[in-house]
Residue frames relative to the residue before (quaternion, step in Angstrom):
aa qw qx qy qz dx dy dz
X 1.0000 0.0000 0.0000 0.0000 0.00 0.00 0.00
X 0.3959 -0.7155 0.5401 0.1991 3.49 -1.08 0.96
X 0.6266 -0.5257 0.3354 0.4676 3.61 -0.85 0.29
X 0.6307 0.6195 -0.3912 0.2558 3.29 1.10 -1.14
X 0.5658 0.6138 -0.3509 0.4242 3.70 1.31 -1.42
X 0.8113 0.2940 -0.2683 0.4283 3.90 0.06 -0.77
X 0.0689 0.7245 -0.6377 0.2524 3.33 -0.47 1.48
X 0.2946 0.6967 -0.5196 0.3972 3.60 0.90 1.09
X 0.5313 0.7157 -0.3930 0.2257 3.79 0.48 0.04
X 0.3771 0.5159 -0.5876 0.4963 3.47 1.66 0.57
X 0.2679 -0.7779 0.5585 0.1057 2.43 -2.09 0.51
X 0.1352 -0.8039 0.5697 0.1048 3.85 -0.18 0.81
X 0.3202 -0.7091 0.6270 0.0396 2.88 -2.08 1.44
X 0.2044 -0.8359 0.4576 0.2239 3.56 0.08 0.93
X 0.7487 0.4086 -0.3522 0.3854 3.36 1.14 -0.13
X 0.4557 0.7312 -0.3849 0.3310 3.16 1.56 0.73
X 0.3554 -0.6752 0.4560 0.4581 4.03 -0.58 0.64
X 0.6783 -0.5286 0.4874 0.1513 2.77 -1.95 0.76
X 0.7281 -0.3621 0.4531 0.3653 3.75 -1.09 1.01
X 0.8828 0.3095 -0.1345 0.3267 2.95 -0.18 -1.74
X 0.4808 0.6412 -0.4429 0.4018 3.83 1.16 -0.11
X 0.6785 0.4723 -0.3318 0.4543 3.70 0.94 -1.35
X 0.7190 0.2426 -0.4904 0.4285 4.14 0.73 -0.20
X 0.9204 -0.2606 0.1595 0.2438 3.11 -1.62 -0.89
X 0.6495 0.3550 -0.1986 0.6425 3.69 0.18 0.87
X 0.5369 0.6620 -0.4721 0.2250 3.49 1.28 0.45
X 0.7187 -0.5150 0.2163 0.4140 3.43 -0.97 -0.13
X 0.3151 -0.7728 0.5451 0.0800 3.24 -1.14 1.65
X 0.2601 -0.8648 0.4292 0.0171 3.89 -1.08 1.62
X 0.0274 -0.8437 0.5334 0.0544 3.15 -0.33 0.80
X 0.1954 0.8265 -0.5279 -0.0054 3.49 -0.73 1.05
X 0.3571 -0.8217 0.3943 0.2047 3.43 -0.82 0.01
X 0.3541 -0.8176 0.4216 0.1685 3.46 -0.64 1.12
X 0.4513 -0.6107 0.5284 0.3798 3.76 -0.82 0.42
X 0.1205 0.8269 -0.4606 -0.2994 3.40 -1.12 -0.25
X 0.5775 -0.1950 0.1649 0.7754 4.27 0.79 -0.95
X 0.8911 -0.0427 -0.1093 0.4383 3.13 -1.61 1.62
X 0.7769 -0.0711 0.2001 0.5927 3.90 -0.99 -1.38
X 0.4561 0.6431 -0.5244 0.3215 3.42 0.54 -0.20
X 0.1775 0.7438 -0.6369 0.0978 3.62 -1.79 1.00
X 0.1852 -0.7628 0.5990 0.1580 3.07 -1.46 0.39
X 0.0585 -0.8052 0.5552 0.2000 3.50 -0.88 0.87
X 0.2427 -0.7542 0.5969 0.1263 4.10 -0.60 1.27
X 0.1730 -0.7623 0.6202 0.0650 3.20 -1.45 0.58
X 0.0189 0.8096 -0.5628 0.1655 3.39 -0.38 1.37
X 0.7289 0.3285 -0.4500 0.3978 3.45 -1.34 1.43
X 0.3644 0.7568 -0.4967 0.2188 3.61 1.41 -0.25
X 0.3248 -0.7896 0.4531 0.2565 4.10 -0.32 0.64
X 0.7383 -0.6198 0.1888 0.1872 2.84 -1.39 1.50
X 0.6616 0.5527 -0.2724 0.4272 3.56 1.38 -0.19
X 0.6661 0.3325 -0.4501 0.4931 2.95 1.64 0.84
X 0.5973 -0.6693 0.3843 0.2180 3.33 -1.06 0.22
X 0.4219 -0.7994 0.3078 0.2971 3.08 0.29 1.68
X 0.7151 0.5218 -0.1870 0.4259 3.53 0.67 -1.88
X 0.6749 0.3569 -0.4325 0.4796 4.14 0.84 -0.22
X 0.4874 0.5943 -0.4495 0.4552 3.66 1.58 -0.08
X 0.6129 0.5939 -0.3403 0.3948 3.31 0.59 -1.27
X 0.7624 0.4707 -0.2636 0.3574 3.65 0.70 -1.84
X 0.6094 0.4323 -0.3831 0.5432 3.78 1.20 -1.11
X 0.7085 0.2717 -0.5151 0.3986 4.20 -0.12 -0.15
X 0.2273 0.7547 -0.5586 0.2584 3.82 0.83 -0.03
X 0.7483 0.6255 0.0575 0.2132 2.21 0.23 -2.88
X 0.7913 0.3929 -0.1273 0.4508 2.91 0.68 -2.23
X 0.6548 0.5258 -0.1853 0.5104 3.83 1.06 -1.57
X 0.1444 -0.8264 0.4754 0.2651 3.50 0.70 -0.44
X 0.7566 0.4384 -0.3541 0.3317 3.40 0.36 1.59
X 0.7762 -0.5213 0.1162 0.3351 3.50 -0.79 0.84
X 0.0523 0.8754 -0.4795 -0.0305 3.89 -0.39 0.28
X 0.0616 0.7822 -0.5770 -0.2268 3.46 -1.18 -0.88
X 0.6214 -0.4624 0.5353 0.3370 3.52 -1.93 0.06
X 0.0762 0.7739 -0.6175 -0.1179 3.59 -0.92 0.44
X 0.1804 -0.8075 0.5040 0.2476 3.43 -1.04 0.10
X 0.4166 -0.8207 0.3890 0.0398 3.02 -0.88 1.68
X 0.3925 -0.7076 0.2815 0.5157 3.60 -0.19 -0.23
X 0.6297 0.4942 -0.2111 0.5609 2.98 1.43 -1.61
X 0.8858 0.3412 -0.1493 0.2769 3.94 0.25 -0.85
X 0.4002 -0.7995 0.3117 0.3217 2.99 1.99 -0.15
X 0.6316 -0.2116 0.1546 0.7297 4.05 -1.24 -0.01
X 0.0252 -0.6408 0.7645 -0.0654 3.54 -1.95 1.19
X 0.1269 -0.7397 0.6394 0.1674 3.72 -0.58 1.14
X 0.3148 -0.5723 0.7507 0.0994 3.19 -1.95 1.29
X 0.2597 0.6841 -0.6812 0.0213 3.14 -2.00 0.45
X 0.5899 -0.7553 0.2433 0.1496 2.35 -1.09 1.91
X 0.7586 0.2204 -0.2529 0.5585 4.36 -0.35 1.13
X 0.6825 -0.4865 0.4509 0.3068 2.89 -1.58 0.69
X 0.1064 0.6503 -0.7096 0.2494 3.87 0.06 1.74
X 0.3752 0.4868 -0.7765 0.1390 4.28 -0.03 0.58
X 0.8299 0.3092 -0.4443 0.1351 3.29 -0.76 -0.58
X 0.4119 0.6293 -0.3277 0.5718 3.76 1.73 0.32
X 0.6715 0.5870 -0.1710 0.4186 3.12 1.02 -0.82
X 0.7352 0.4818 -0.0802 0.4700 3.18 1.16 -1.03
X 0.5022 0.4694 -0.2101 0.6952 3.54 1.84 -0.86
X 0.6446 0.4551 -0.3629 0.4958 3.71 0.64 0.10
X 0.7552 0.5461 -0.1769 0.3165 2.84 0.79 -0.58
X 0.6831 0.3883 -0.0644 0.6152 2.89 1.97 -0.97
X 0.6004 0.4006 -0.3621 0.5899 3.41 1.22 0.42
X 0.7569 0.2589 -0.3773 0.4666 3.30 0.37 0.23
X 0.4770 -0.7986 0.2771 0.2406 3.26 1.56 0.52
X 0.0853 0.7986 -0.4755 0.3590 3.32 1.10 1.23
X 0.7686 -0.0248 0.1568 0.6197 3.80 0.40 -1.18
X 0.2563 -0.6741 0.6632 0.1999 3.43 -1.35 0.41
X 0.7088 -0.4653 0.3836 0.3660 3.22 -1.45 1.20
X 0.8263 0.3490 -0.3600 0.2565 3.76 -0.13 -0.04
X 0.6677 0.3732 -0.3910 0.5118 2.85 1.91 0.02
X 0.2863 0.6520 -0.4819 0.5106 3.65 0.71 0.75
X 0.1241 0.6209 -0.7716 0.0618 3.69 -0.83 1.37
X 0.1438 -0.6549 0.7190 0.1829 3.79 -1.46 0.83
X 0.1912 -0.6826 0.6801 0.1867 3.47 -1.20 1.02
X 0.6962 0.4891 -0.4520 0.2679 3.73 -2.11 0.18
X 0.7841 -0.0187 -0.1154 0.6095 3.60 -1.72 0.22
């Protein structure tokens, strides 16, 4: 083999995100945080910028019946909190009001 043939010398991180998460339509995360005893928080992070985070926040208020807010992250930007374990409510919201499609919807925890 000549040098020219071996031109393998990139390297790939599989556990790196993808390009295509950081624009539009990338992947929206939903995990959940422990906190004292039954206590939890479930954050939402990646929702795209052409929606308004805080009228999101107010319709899962409503709909989930419990308290939340917007935070602003550095690395992840506006992240909605809410307050129990609402991912899998969370996600059917999401996809019924057509916000994210199911494949771009990752749910992190247990």
């Amino acid at each position: 083999y000549s040098m020219g043939e071996i031109q393998n010398l990139k390297t790939f991180d599989p556990f790196r995100e993808s390009d295509d998460s950081k624009k539009e339509g990338g992947v929206i995360h939903i995990r959940i945080q422990q906190r004292t005893g039954r206590k939890s928080l479930t954050t939402i992070q990646g929702i795209e910028e052409k929606y308004d985070k805080r009228k999101i926040l107010k319709a899962c208020k409503k709909e989930f019946c419990c308290n939340g807010t917007v935070i602003e992250h550095d690395a992840y930007g506006e992240v909605v909190q809410l307050q129990g374990d609402v991912r899998e409510v969370v996600v059917n919201f999401l996809t019924k009001n057509c916000l994210a499609s199911i494949d771009s919807i990752k749910v992190h925890g247990f």
